[in-house]
PDB file with SEQRES, HELIX, SHEET and CRYST1 records, atoms N, CA, C and O in Angstrom:
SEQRES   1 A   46  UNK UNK UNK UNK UNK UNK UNK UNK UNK UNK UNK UNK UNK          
SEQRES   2 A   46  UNK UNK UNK UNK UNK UNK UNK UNK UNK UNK UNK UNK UNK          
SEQRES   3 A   46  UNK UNK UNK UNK UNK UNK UNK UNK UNK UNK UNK UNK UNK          
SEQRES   4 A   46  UNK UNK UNK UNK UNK UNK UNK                                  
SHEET    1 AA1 3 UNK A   2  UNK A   5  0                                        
SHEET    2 AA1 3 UNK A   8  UNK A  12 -1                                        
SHEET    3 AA1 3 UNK A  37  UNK A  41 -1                                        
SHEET    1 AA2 2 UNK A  16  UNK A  18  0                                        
SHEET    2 AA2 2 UNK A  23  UNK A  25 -1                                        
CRYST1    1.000    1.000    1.000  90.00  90.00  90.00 P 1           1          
ATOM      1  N   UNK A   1     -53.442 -57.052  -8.370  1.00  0.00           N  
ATOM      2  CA  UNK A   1     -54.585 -56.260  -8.738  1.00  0.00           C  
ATOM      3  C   UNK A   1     -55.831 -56.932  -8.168  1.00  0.00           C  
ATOM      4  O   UNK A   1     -56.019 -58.148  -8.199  1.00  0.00           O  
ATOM      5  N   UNK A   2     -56.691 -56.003  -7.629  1.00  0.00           N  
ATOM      6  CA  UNK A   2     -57.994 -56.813  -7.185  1.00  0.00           C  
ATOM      7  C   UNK A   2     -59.071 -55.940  -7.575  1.00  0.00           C  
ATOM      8  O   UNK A   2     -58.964 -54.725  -7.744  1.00  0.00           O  
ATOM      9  N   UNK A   3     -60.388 -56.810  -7.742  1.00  0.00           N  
ATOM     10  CA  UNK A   3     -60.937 -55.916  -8.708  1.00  0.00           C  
ATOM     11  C   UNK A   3     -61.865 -55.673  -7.827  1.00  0.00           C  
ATOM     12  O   UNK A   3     -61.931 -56.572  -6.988  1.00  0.00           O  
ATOM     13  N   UNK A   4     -63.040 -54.337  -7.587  1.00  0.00           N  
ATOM     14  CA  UNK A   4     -64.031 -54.335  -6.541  1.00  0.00           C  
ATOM     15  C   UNK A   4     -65.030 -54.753  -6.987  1.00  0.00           C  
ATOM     16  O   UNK A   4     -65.539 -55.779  -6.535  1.00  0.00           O  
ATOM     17  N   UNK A   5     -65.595 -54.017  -8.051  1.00  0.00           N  
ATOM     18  CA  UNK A   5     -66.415 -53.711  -8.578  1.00  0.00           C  
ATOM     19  C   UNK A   5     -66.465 -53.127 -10.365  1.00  0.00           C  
ATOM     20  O   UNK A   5     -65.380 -52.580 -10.565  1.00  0.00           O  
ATOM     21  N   UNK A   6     -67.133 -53.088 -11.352  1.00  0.00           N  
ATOM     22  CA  UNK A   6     -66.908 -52.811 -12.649  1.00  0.00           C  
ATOM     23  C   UNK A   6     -66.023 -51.324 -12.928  1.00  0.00           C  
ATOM     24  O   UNK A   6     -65.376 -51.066 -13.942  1.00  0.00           O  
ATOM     25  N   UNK A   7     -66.178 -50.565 -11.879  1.00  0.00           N  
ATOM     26  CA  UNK A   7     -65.577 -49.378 -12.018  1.00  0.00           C  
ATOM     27  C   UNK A   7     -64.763 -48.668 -10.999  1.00  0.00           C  
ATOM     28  O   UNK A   7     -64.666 -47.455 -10.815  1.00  0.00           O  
ATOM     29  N   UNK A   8     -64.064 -49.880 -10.225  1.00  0.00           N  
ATOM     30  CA  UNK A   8     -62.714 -49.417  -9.150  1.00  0.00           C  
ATOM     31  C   UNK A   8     -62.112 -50.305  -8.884  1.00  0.00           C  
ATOM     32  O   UNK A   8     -62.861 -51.214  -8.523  1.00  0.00           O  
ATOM     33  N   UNK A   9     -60.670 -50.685  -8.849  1.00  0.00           N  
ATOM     34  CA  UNK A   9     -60.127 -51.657  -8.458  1.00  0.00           C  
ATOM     35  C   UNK A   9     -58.644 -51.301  -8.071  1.00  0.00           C  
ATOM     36  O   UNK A   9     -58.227 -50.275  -8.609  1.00  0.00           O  
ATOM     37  N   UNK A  10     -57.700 -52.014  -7.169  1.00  0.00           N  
ATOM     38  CA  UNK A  10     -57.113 -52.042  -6.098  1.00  0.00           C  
ATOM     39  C   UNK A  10     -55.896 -52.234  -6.932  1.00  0.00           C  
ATOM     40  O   UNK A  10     -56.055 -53.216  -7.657  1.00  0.00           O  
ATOM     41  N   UNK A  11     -54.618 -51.603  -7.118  1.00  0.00           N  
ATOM     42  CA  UNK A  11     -53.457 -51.995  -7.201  1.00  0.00           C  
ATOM     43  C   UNK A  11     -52.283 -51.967  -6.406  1.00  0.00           C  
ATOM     44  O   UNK A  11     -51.987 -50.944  -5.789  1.00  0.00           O  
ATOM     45  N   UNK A  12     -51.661 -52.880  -6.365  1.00  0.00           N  
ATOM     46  CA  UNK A  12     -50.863 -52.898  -5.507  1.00  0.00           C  
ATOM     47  C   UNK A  12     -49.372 -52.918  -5.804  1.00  0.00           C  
ATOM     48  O   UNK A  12     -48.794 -53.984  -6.017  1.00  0.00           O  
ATOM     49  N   UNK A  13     -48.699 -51.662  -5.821  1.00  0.00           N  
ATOM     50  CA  UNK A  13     -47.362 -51.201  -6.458  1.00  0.00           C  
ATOM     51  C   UNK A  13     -46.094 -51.562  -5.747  1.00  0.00           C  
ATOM     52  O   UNK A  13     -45.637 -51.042  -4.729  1.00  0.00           O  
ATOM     53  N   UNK A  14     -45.612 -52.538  -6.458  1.00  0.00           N  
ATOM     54  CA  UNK A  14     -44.044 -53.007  -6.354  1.00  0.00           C  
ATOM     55  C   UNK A  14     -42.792 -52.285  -6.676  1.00  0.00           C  
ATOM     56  O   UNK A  14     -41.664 -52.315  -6.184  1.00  0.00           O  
ATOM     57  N   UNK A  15     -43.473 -51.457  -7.903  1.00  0.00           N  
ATOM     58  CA  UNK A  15     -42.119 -50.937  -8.206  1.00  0.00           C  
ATOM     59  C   UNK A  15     -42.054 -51.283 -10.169  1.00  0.00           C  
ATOM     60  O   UNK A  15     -42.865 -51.973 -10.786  1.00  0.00           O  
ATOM     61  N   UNK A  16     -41.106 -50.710 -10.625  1.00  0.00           N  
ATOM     62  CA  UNK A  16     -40.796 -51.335 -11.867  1.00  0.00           C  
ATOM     63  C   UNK A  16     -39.916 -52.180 -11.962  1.00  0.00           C  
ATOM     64  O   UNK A  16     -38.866 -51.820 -11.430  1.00  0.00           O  
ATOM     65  N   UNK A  17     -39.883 -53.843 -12.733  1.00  0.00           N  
ATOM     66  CA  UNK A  17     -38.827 -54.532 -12.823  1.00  0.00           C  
ATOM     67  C   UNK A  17     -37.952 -54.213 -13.744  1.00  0.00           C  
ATOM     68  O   UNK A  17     -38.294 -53.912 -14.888  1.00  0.00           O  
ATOM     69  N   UNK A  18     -36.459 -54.253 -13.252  1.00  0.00           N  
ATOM     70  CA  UNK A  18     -35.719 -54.081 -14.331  1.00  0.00           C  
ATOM     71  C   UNK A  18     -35.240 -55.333 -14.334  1.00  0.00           C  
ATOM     72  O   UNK A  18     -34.970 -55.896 -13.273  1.00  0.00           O  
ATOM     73  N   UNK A  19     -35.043 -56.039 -15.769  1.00  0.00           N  
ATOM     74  CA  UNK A  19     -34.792 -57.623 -16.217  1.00  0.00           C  
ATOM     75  C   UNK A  19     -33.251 -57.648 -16.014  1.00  0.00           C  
ATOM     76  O   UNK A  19     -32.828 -58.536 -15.274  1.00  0.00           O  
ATOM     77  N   UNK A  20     -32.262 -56.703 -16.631  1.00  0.00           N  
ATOM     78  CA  UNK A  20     -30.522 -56.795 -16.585  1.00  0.00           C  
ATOM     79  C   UNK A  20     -30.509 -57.278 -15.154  1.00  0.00           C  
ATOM     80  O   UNK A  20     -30.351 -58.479 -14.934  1.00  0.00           O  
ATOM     81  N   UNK A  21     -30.677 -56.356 -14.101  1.00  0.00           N  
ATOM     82  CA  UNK A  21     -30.849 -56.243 -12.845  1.00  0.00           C  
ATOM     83  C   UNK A  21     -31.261 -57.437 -11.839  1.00  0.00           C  
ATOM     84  O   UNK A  21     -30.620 -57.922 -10.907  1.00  0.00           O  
ATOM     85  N   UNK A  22     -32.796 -57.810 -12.436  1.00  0.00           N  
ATOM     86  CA  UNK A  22     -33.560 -58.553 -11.978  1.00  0.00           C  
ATOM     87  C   UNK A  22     -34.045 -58.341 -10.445  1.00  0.00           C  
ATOM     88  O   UNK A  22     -34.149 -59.222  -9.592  1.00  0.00           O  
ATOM     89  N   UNK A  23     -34.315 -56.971 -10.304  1.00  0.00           N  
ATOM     90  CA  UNK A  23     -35.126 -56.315  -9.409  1.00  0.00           C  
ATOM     91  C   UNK A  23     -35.640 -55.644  -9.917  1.00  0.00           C  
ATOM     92  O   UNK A  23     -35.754 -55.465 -11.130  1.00  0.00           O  
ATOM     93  N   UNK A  24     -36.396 -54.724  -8.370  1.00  0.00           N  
ATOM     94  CA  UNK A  24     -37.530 -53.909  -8.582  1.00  0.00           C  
ATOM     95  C   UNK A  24     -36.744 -52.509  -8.402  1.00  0.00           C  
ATOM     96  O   UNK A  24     -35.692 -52.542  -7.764  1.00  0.00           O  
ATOM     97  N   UNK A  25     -37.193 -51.301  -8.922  1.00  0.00           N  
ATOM     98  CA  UNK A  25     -36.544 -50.039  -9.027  1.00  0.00           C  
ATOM     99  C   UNK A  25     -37.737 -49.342  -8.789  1.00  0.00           C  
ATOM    100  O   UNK A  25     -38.859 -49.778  -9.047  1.00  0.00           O  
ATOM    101  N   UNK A  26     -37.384 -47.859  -8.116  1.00  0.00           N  
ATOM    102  CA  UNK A  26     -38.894 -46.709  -8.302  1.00  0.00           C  
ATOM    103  C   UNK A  26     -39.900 -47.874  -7.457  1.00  0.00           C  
ATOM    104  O   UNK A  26     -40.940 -48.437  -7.799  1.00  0.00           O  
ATOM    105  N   UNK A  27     -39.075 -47.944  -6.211  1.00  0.00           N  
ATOM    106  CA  UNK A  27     -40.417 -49.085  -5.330  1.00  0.00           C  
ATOM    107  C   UNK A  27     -41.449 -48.070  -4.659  1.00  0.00           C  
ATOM    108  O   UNK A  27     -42.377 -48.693  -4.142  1.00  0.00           O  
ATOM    109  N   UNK A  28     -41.549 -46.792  -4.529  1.00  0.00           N  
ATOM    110  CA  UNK A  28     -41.527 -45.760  -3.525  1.00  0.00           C  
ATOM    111  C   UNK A  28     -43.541 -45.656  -5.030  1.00  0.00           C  
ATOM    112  O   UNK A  28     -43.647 -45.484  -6.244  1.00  0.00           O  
ATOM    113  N   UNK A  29     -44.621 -45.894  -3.840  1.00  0.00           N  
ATOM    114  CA  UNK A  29     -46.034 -45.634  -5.031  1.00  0.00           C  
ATOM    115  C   UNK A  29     -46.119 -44.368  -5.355  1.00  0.00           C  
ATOM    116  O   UNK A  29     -46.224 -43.430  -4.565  1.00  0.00           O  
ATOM    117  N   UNK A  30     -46.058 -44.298  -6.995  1.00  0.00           N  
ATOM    118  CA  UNK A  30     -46.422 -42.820  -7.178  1.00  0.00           C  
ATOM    119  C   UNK A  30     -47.323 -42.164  -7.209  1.00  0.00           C  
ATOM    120  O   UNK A  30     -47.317 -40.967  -7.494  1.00  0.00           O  
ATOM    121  N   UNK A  31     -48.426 -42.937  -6.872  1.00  0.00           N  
ATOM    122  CA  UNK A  31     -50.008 -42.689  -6.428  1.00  0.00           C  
ATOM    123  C   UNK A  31     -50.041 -42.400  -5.222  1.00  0.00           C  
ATOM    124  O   UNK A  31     -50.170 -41.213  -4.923  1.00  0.00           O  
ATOM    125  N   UNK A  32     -49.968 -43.081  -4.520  1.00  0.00           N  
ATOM    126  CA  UNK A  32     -50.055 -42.581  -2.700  1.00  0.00           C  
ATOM    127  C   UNK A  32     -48.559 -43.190  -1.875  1.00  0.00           C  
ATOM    128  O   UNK A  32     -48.271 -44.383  -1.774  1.00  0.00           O  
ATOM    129  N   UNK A  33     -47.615 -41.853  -1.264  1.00  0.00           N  
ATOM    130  CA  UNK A  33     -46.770 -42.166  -0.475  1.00  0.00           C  
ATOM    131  C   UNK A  33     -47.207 -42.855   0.339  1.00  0.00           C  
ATOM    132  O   UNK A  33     -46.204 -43.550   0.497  1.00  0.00           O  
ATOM    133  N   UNK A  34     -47.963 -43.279   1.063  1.00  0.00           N  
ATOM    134  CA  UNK A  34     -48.123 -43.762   2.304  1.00  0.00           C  
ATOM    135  C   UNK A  34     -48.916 -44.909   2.346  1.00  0.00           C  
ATOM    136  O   UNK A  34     -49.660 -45.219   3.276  1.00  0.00           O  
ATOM    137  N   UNK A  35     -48.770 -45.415   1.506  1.00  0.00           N  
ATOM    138  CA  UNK A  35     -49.445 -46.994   0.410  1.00  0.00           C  
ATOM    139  C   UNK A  35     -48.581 -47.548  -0.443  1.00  0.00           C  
ATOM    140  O   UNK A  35     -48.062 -46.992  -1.411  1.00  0.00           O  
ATOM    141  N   UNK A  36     -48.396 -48.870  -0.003  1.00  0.00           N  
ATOM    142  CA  UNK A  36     -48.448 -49.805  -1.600  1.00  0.00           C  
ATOM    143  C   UNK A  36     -49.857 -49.717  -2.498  1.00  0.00           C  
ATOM    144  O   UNK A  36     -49.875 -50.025  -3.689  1.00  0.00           O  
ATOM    145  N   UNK A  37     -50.612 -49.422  -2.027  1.00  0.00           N  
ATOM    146  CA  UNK A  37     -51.778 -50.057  -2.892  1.00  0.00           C  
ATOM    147  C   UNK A  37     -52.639 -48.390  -3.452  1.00  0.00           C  
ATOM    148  O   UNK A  37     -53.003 -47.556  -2.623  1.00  0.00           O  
ATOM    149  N   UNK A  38     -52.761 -48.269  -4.468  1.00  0.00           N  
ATOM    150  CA  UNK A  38     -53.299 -47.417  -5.478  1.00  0.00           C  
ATOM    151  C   UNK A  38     -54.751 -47.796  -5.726  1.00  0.00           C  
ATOM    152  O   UNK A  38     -54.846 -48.901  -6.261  1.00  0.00           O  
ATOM    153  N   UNK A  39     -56.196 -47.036  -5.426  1.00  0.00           N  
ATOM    154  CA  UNK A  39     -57.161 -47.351  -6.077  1.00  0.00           C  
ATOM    155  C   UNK A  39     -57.794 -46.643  -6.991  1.00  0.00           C  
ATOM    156  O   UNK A  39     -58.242 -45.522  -6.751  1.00  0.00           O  
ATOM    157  N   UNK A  40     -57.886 -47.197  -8.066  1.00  0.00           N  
ATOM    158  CA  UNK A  40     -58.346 -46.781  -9.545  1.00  0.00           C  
ATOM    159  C   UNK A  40     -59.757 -46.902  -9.592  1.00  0.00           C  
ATOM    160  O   UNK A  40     -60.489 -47.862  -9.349  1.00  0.00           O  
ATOM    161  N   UNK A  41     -60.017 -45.638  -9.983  1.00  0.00           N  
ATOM    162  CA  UNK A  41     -61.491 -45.507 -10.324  1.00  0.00           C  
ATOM    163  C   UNK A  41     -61.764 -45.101 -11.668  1.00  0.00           C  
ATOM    164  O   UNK A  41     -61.031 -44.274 -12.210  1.00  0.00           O  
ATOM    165  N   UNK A  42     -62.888 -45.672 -12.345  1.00  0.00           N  
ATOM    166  CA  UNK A  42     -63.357 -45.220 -13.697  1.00  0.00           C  
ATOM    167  C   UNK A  42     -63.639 -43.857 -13.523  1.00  0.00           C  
ATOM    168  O   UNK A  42     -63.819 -43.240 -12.473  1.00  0.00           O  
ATOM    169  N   UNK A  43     -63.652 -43.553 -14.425  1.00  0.00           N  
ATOM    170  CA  UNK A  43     -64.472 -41.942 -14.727  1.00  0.00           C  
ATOM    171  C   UNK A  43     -65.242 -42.156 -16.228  1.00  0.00           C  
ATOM    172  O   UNK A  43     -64.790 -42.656 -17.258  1.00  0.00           O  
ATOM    173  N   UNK A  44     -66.517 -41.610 -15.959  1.00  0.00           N  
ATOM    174  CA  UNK A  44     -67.634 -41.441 -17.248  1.00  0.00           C  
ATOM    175  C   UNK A  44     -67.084 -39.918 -17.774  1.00  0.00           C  
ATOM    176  O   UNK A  44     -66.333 -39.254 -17.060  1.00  0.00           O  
ATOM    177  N   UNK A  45     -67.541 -39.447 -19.097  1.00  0.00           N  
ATOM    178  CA  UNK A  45     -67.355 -38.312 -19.430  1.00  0.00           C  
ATOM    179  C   UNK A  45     -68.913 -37.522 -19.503  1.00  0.00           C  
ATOM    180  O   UNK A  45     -69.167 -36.503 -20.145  1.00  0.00           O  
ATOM    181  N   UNK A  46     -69.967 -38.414 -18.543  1.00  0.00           N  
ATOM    182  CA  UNK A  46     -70.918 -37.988 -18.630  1.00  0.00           C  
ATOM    183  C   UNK A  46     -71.210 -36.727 -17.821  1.00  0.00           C  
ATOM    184  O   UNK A  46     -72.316 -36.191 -17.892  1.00  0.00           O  
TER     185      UNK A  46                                                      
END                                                                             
Protein backbone atom coordinates (compact mmCIF):
# COMPACT_ATOMS: atom_id res chain seq x y z
CA UNK A 1 0.00 0.00 0.00
CA UNK A 2 1.36 3.47 -0.68
CA UNK A 3 -0.16 6.35 0.41
CA UNK A 4 -0.27 9.69 -1.95
CA UNK A 5 -1.84 11.96 -0.33
CA UNK A 6 -4.78 12.21 2.66
CA UNK A 7 -7.36 11.17 0.17
CA UNK A 8 -5.84 8.52 -2.50
CA UNK A 9 -3.63 5.85 -2.14
CA UNK A 10 -2.10 2.99 -4.22
CA UNK A 11 -2.80 -0.72 -3.67
CA UNK A 12 -1.17 -3.24 -4.87
CA UNK A 13 -3.18 -6.68 -5.32
CA UNK A 14 -1.66 -10.09 -4.77
CA UNK A 15 -4.44 -12.00 -4.50
CA UNK A 16 -6.09 -13.61 -1.34
CA UNK A 17 -3.94 -15.86 0.98
CA UNK A 18 -5.19 -19.03 1.70
CA UNK A 19 -3.23 -20.33 5.08
CA UNK A 20 -4.21 -24.55 4.53
CA UNK A 21 -2.66 -23.91 1.13
CA UNK A 22 -0.20 -21.31 1.89
CA UNK A 23 -0.68 -19.42 -1.31
CA UNK A 24 -2.22 -16.80 -3.05
CA UNK A 25 -5.74 -17.55 -4.83
CA UNK A 26 -8.12 -14.93 -6.98
CA UNK A 27 -4.49 -13.36 -8.07
CA UNK A 28 -6.31 -11.90 -11.25
CA UNK A 29 -7.14 -7.52 -9.61
CA UNK A 30 -10.66 -7.09 -9.26
CA UNK A 31 -10.30 -3.46 -9.61
CA UNK A 32 -8.39 -3.14 -12.80
CA UNK A 33 -7.61 -6.22 -15.21
CA UNK A 34 -4.75 -4.78 -16.57
CA UNK A 35 -3.01 -3.82 -13.13
CA UNK A 36 -1.73 -5.15 -10.04
CA UNK A 37 -2.15 -1.95 -8.49
CA UNK A 38 -5.74 -0.44 -7.57
CA UNK A 39 -6.04 3.36 -6.73
CA UNK A 40 -8.36 4.33 -4.00
CA UNK A 41 -9.80 7.49 -3.71
CA UNK A 42 -11.81 9.12 -0.85
CA UNK A 43 -15.11 10.38 -1.62
CA UNK A 44 -16.83 13.38 0.54
CA UNK A 45 -20.64 13.15 0.69
CA UNK A 46 -20.42 16.78 0.19
Amino acid sequence: MEIINKSKMNLTWFGFYYKKTKKYIQTENPFNKNSNVATIIHCTNE
